[in-house]
C-alpha positions in Angstrom: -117.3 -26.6 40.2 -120.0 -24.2 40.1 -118.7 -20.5 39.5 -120.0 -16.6 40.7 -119.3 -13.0 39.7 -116.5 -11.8 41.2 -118.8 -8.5 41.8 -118.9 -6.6 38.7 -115.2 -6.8 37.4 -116.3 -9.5 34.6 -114.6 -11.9 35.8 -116.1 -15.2 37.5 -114.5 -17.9 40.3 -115.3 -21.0 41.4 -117.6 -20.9 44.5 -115.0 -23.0 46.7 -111.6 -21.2 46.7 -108.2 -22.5 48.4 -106.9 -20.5 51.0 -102.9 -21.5 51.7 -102.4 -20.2 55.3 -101.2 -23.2 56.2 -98.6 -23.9 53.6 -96.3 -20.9 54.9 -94.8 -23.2 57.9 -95.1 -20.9 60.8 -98.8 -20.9 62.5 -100.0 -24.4 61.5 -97.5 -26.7 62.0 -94.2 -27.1 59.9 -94.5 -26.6 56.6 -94.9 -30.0 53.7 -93.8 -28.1 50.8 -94.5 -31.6 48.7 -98.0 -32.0 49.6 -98.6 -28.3 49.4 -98.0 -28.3 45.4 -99.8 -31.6 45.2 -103.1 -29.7 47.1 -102.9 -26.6 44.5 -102.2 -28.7 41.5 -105.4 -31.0 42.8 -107.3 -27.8 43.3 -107.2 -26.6 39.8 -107.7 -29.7 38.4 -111.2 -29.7 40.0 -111.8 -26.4 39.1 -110.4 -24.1 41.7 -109.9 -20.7 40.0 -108.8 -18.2 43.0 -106.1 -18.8 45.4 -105.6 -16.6 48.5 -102.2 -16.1 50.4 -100.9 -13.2 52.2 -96.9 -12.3 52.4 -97.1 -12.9 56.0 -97.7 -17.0 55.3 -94.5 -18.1 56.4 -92.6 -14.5 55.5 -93.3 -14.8 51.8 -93.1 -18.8 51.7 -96.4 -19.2 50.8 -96.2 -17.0 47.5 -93.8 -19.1 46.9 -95.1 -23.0 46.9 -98.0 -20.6 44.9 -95.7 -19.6 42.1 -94.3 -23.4 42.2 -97.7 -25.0 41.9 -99.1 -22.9 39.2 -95.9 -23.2 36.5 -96.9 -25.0 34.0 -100.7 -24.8 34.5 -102.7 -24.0 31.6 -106.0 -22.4 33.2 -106.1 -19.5 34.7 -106.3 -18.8 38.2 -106.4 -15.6 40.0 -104.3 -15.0 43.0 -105.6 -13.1 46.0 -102.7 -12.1 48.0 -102.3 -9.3 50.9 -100.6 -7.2 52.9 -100.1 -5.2 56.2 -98.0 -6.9 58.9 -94.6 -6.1 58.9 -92.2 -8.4 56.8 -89.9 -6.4 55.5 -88.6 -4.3 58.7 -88.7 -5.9 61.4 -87.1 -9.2 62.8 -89.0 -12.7 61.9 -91.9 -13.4 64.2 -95.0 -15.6 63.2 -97.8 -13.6 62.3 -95.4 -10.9 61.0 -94.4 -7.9 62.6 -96.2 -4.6 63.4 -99.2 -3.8 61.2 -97.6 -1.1 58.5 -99.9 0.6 55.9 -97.9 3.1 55.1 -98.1 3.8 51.0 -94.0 3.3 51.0 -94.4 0.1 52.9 -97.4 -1.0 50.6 -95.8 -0.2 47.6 -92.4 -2.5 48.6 -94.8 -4.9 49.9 -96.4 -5.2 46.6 -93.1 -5.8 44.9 -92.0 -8.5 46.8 -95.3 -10.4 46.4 -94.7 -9.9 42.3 -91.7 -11.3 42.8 -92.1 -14.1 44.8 -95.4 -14.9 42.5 -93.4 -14.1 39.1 -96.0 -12.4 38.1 -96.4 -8.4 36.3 -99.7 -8.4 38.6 -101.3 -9.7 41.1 -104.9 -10.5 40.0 -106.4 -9.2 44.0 -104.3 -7.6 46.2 -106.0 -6.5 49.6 -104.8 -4.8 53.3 -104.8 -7.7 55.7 -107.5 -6.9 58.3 -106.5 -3.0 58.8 -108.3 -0.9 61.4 -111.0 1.4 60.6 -108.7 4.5 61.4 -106.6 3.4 58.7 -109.3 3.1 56.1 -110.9 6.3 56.9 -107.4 8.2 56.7 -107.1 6.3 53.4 -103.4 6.4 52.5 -103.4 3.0 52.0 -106.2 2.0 49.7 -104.7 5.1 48.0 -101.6 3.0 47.5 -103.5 -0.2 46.4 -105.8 2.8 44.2 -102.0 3.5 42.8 -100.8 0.0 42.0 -104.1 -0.8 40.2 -103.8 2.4 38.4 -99.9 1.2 37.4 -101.5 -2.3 36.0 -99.5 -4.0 39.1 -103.1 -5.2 40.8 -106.2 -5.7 39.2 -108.5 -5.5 42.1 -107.8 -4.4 45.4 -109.6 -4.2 48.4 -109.4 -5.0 52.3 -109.8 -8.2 54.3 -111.5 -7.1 57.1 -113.2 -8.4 60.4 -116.4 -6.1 60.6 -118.6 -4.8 58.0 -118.1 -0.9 59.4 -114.8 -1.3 58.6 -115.6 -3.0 55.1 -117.8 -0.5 53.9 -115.2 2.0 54.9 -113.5 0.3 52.2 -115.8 0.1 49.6 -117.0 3.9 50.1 -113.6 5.7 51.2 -111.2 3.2 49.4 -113.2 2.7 46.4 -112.5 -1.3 47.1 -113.1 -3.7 44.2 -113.4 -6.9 46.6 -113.3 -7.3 50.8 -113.0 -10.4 52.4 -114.6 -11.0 56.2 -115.1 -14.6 58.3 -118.3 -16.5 57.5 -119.0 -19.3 59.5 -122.3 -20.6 61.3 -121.1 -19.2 64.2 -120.0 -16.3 63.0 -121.7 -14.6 59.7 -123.5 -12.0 60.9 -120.9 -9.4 59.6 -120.7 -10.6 56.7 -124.5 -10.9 55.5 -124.6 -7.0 56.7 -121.3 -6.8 54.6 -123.0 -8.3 51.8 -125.9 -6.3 51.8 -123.9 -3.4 51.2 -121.4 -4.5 48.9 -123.4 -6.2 46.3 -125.4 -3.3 45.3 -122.2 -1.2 44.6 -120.5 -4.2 42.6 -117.8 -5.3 45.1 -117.4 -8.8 45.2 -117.2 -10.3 48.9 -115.1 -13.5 49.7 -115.8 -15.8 53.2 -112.8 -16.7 55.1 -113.6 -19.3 58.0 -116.4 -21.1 56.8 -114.8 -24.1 59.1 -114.0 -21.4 62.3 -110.2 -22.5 61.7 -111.1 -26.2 61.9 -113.4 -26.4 65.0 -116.8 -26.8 62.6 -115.3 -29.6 61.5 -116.5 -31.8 64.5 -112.7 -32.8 65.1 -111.7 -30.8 67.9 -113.7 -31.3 71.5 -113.8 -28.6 74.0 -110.1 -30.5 75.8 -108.5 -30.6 72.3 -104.3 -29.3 72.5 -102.9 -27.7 70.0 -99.2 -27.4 69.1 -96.9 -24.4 70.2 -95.9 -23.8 66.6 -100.0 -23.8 66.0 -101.7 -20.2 66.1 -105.0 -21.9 67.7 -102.9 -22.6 70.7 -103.3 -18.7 71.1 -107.0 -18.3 70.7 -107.9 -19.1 74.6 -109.9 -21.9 75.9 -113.6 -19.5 75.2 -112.4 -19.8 71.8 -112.4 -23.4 71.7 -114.9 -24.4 73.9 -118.0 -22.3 71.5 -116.8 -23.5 68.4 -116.6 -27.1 69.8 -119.7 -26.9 71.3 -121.4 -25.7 68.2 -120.1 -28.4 66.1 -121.2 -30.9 68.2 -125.1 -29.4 68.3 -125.0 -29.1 64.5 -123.4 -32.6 64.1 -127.4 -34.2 64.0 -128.2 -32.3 61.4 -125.8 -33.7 58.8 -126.4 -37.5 58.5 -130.1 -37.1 57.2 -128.7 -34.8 54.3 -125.6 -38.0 53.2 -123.0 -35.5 54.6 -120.9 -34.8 57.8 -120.3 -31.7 60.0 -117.7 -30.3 58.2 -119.5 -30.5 54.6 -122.9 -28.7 56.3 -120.6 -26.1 58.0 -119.5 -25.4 54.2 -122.8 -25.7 52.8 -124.0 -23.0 55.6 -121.7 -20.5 53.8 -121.7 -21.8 50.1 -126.2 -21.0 50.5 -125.6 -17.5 50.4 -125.8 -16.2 46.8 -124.1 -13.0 48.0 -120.4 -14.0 48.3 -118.5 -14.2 45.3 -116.3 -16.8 46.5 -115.8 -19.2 50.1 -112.2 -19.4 50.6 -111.2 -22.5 52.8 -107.7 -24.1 53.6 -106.7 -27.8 52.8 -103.4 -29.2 54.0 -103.5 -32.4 51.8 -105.3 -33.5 48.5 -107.5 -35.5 50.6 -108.6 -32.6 52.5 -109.2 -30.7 49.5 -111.7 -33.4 48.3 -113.8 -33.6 51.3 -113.9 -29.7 51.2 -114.9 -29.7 48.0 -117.5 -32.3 47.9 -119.3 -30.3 50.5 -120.8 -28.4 47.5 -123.0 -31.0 46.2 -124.9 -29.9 49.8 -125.7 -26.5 48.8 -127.6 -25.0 48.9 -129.7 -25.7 51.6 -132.9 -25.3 52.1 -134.6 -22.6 54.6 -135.4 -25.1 57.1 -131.9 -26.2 57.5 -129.9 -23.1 57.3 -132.6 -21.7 60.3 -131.7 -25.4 62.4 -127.9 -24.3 61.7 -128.0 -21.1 62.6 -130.1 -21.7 66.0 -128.0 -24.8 66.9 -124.5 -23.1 66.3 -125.3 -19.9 67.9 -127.0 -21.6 71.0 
């Protein structure tokens, strides 16, 4: 497992990262607390060294299987957690409650990840995708500012969806890391993101690199996901331009030895700017087949111009 600068904190992470949305048992499916463990543990044997979860992953339940996966584990991995939707105050709901970044929220927030993590600190501790308002007004990187000041985060930042809105972090927030969606349908945020970021020393991690599943080729434009499944939310545009993009890049792949999936993550892992690409595995087997896609990357010109025209079509 190759690894990258986490910007310029010192520290460095592998270039593949495990993101646990999944394992929290309210917006994918039930959760399989058994083979969530065995996916961590199997991560960090191959070299995983960041994993990202939120408190909002199943109300705190994803911290948890964290915490349970990592006893015992002799190499260090850094946790990414965040927060920002209401978990604390207002009745159960998936997806959390109310977006809250007030610093009193943020600060209780912050002690129920520690908790549920059993750890002093968290290693990155970001907002979860606030607006630009809130960024600008800046009471709550100011909290995060305060907790990293107190030794109770070591980085904090913002996960964001546009790069306005993640350099109002770095410049207004004085962010150590954001994290934005990087896909082949979807990166152009993030390269402007980049741009900015990596001169200043913030670190920038992908979320999405597989659009939520649909650049991995296995969902057509007719696919029907479960009520308990956030994708059944997204709307039928949604599905029907990730599908179809899949299906136009799926040529591409058998001439390099690999499938859709692997060149969707070998689209993302080519760009030298992101410290890390977090992506989400429900099994071990999953896991594998994400990681494997590195041996792709990066690719050369050629392809990553055939990706990007096909996908964005």
């Amino acid at each position: 497992m190759r690894e990258r600068p986490l910007g310029r904190s010192g520290l460095t992470v592998s270039e593949l990262s495990l993101g646990t949305w999944a394992f929290g048992g309210d917006e994918w499916g039930p959760p399989r607390d058994a083979e969530a463990i065995a996916t961590i543990r199997a991560a960090v044997d191959a070299g995983v060294t960041l994993v990202d979860t939120a408190d909002v992953y199943g109300y705190g339940h994803a911290e948890d299987v964290v915490r349970r996966a990592l006893a015992g584990t002799s190499q260090e991995v850094l946790v990414c957690s965040k927060a920002g939707n209401d978990v604390l105050d207002t009745p159960r709901q998936a997806g959390g409650g109310p977006k809250r970044f007030d610093a009193d929220y943020l600060r209780r927030a912050l002690e129920g990840t520690l908790t549920r993590l059993a750890r002093e600190a968290v290693d990155i501790y970001l907002l979860h995708n606030p607006s630009l308002d809130v960024l600008e007004r800046d009471e709550a990187m100011a909290a995060l500012r305060e907790a990293r000041q107190a030794g109770r985060a070591r980085l904090v930042g913002a996960s964001v969806y546009t790069a306005v809105e993640g350099r109002a972090a770095i410049d207004v927030g004085g962010a150590d890391v954001v994290m934005i969606t990087c896909n082949a349908v979807n990166h152009a945020e993030a390269s402007a993101l980049a741009a900015h970021a990596g001169p200043r020393g913030v670190a920038v991690l992908a979320r999405s690199p597989l659009a939520s599943g649909l650049l991995t080729g296995a969902y057509g434009a007719d696919a029907v996901f479960a009520a308990d499944d956030h994708r059944a939310a997204r709307g039928s545009d949604w599905l029907r331009t990730g599908a179809a993009a899949a299906q136009r890049m799926a040529p591409l792949a058998p001439p390099l030895g690999c499938d859709v999936a692997a060149l969707a993550l070998a689209f993302v892992l080519s760009s030298p700017d992101l410290a890390s690409v977090v992506v989400g595995a429900r099994t071990p087997a999953q896991l594998h087949r994400n990681l494997a896609a590195g041996a792709f990357a990066p690719l050369d010109e050629r392809t990553l111009a055939a990706v990007r025209a096909l996908a964005e079509a």
